[in-house]
N, C-alpha and C positions, 0 to 999 in steps of 0.2 A: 563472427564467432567471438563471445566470451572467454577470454581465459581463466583457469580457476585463478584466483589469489588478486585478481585485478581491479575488483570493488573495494573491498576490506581488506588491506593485504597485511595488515596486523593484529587485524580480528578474524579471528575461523567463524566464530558463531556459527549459527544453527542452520543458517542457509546458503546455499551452493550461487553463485555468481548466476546463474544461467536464472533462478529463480528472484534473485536483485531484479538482472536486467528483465524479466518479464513481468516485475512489480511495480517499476517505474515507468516501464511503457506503457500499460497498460494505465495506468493512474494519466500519465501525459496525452494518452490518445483518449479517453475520456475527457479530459481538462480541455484538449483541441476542441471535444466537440462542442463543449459547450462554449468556449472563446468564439469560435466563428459562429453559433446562430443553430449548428447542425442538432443539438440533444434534444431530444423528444421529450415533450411535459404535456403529460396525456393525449390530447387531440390534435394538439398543437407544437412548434417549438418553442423552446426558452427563450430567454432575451441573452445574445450576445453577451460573454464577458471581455470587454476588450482590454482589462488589467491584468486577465491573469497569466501569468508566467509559467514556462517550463519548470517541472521540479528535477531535482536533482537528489543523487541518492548520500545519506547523510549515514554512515557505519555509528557514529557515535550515537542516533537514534537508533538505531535498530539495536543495539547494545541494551537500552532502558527500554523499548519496547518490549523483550524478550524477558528480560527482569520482571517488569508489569504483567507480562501474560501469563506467567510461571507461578506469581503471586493473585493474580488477581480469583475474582469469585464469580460469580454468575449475573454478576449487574456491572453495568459502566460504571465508572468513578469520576469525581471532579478532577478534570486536565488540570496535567503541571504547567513546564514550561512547552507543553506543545497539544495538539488535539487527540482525539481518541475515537477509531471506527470500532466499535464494538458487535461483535456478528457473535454466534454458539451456533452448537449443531450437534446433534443428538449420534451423528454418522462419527466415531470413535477408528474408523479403517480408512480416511482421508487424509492424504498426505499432503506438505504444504501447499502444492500447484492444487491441486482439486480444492483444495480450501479455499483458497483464494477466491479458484474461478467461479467457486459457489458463492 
């Protein structure tokens, strides 16, 4: 069990811990499958990434990611100091977990 305040505990921001910690794992159990050989690329599996590392969750990102999302437009933009997954969806009645998992 996540506590609330245990992620960011200096930042409220716009999302609730439970939704942190199912943002992260989900990105690291993803990342797992690709490290060990497991991630599906069409027919076949991918190559092994045997560099990549656990992620860890960064409040000060999420801070400019929310900034950026609040300003941005209907196209990706050139990354700053970090990358950019850019998704839209026409679905206006999804909350951030369905968001996500869509």
């Amino acid at each position: 069990t996540v506590l609330k305040g245990t992620y960011c505990p200096n930042y409220g921001g716009t999302f609730s811990d439970y939704f942190r910690a199912t943002a992260i794992d989900m990105h690291n159990y993803y990342r797992r499958l690709l490290a060990t050989g497991w991630a599906k690329n069409g027919d076949g599996y991918a190559k092994s990434g045997t560099k990549m590392i656990e992620l860890t969750y960064d409040c000060d990102l999420e801070e400019k990611a929310v900034i950026e999302a609040i300003n941005c437009g209907d196209k990706a933009t050139a990354a700053t100091a970090a990358g950019e997954s850019f998704w839209t969806s026409g679905n206006f009645d999804l909350d951030h977990e369905q968001a996500m998992i869509q």
